[in-house]
BAKOL-614933 format. One record per residue (C-alpha): residue number from 1; residue in three letters; x, y, z. Coordinates in pm, whole numbers, plus 32768, in hexadecimal, padded with zeros to 4 digits. Layout:
+-----+------+------+-------+------+
| seq | type | east | north |   up |
+-----+------+------+-------+------+
| NUM |  ALA |    X |     Y |    Z |
...
+-----+------+------+-------+------+
//
This chain:
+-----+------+------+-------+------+
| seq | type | east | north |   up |
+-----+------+------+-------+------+
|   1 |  UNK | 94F1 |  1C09 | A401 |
|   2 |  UNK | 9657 |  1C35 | A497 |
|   3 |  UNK | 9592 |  1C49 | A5FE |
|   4 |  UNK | 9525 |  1AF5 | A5CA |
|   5 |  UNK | 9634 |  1A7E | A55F |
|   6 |  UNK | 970B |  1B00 | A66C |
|   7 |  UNK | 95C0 |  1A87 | A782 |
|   8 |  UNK | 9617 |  193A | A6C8 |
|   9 |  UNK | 9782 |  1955 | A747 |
|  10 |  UNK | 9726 |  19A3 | A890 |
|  11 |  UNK | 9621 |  1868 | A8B5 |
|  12 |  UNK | 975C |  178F | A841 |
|  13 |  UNK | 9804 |  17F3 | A96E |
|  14 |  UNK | 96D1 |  17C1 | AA50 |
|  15 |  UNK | 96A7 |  1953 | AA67 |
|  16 |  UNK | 9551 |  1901 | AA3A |
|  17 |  UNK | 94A6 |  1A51 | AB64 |
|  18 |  UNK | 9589 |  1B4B | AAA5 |
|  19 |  UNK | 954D |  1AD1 | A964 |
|  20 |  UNK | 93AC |  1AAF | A96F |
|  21 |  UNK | 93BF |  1BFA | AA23 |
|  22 |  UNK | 947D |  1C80 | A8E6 |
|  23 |  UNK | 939B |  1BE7 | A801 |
|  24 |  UNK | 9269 |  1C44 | A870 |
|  25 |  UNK | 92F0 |  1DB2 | A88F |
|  26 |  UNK | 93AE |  1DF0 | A729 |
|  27 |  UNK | 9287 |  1D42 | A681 |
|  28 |  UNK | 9174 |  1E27 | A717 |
|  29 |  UNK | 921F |  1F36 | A685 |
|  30 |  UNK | 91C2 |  1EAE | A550 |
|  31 |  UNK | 9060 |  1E41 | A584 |
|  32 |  UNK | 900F |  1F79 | A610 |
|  33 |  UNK | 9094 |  2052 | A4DE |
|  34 |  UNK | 8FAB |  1F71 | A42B |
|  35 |  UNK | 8E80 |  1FBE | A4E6 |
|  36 |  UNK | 8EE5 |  2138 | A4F9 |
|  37 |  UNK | 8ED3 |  213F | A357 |
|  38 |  UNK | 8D6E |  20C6 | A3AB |
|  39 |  UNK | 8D21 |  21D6 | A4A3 |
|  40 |  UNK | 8BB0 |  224E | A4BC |
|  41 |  UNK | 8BFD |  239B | A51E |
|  42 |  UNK | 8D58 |  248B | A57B |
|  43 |  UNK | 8D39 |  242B | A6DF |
|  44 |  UNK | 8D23 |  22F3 | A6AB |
|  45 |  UNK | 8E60 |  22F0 | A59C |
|  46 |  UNK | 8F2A |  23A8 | A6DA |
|  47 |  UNK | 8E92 |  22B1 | A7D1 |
|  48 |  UNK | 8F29 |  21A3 | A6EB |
|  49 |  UNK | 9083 |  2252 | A6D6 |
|  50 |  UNK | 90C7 |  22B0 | A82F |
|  51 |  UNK | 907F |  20EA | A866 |
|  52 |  UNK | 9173 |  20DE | A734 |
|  53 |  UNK | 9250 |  21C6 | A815 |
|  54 |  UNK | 9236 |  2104 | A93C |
|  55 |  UNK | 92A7 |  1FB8 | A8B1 |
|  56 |  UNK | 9396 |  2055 | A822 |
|  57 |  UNK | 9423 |  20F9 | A943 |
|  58 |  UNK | 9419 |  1F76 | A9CD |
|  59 |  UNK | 94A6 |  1EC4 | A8C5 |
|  60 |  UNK | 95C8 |  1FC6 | A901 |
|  61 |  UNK | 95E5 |  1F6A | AA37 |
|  62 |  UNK | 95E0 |  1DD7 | AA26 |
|  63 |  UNK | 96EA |  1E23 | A93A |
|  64 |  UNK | 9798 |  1EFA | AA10 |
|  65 |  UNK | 9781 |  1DD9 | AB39 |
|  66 |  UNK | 983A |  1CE6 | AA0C |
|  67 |  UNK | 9965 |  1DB1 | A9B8 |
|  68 |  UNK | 99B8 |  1E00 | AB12 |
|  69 |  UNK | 99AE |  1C8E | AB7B |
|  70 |  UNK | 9B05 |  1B88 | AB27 |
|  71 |  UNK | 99FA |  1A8C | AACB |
|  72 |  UNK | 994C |  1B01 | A9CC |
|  73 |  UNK | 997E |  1B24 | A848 |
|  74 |  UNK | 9A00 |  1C68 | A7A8 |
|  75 |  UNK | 98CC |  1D2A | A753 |
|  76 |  UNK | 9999 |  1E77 | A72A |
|  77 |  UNK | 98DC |  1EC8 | A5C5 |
|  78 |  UNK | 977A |  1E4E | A631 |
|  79 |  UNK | 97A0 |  1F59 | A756 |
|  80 |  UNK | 9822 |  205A | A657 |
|  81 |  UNK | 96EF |  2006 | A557 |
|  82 |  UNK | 95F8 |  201F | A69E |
|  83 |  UNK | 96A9 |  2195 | A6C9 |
|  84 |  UNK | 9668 |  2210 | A581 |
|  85 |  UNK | 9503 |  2157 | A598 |
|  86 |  UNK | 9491 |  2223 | A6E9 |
|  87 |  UNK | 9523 |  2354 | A635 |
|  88 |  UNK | 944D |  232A | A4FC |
|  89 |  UNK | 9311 |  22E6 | A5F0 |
|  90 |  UNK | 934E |  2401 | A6CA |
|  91 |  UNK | 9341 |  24DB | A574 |
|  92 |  UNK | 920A |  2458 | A50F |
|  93 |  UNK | 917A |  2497 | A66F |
|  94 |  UNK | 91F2 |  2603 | A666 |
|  95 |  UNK | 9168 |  264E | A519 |
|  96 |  UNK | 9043 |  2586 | A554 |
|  97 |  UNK | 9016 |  2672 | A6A8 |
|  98 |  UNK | 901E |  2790 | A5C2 |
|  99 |  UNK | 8F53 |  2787 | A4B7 |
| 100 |  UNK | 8E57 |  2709 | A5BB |
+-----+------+------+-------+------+
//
């Protein structure tokens, strides 16, 4: 929810390329978590995670590009969240890997 929120701020100053680019990133992270719990098989549960990893890895980014410009709102904890988040996902994937 704080992603949309702070996508929300970004549309109210006409950021509106960063800010769907953001969106669509942080909440595929999500939606593909979801469909990982659903997972037919192992591979496809670490098919799912390394998408979840990409996005992440993006949404990190498109943060990244928003703290480093004057323009844009403070989004200093949302990047530190997104840190801990491709941590947690990057555990997953290496257990995941192993127990394959």
């Amino acid at each position: 929810m704080k992603v949309i929120r702070y996508v929300e701020s970004l549309e109210e100053k006409w950021k509106y390329v960063i800010a769907r680019q953001l969106l669509r990133a942080a909440t595929s992270i999500g939606a593909n978590v979801r469909e990982a719990q659903n997972a037919e098989s192992k591979d496809d549960f670490i098919h799912r995670f390394k998408i979840v990893a990409k996005e992440a890895d993006e949404t990190e980014y498109w943060l990244l590009l928003c703290k480093h410009s004057d323009e844009y709102t403070d989004c200093d904890q949302l990047l530190e969240d997104c840190v801990v988040i491709v941590k947690v996902i990057s555990k997953i994937l290496g257990s995941s890997k192993r127990m394959h």
